[in-house]
N, C-alpha and C positions, 0 to 999 in steps of 0.2 A: 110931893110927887114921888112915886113908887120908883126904886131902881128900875129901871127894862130890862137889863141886863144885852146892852147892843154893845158889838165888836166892828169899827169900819175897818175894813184893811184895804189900803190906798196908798198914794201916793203924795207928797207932797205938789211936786211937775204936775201932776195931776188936775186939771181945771173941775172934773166933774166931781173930786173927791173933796176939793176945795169947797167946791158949792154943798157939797153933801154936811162938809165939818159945820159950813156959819150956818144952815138951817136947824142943824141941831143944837149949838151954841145961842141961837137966836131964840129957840126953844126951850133953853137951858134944859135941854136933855141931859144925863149924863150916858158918858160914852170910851167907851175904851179905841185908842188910835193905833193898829198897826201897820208901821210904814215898810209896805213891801218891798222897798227899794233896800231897804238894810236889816232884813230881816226874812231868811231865807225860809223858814218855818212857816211864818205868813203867806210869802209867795205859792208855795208848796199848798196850805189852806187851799187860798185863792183858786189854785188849781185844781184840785178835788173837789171842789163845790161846783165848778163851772166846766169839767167833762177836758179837763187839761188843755184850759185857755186860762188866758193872763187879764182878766177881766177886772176892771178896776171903775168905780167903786164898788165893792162887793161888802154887804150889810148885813151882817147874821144877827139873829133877834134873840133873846132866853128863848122866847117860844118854839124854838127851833124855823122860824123859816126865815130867810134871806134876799133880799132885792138884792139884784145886781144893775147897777147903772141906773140906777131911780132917779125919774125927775124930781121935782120938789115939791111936786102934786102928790105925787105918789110916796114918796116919804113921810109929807106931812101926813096921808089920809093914815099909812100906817100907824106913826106915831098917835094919831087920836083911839084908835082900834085897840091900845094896847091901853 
C-alpha cells in the first residue's frame, strides 16, 4: 500500500475523531495523529483550514484536499480514490 501521506488532527475526547483513527487503523492506513488538545500549531492548522473554527476531525490528504468531520462512508470512499 502506497504512503497517502494523511494528517488527522483531532482529539482524543473526541468521539468523531476516535471513529475516524479505528477506520483508518482498520484499514491499515498509515497516518500521522495530531492531537489538538496539546498541540497548539495543530489547533492553529485546524483553524486556518476551516475559516477560524475549532472543527474536529479535520483530515488533510498529500493530495492536498481535506474532509472535515467525515463519516465513515465518506472516509472510506476517499481512502479507495487515493
Amino acid at each position: 500500500m502506497k504512503d497517502l501521506d494523511i494528517t488527522v488532527y483531532g482529539a482524543l475526547w473526541c468521539p468523531d475523531c476516535r471513529r475516524a483513527k479505528q477506520l483508518l487503523d482498520r484499514q491499515q492506513t498509515p497516518y500521522k495523529w495530531v492531537d489538538v488538545s496539546q498541540d497548539t500549531e495543530g489547533m492553529q492548522r485546524v483553524e486556518q483550514l476551516n475559516d477560524g473554527k475549532q472543527i474536529i476531525p479535520t483530515i488533510v490528504f498529500g493530495d492536498g484536499s481535506i474532509l472535515v468531520e467525515p463519516t465513515n462512508a465518506e472516509l472510506a470512499a476517499k481512502l479507495r480514490e487515493e
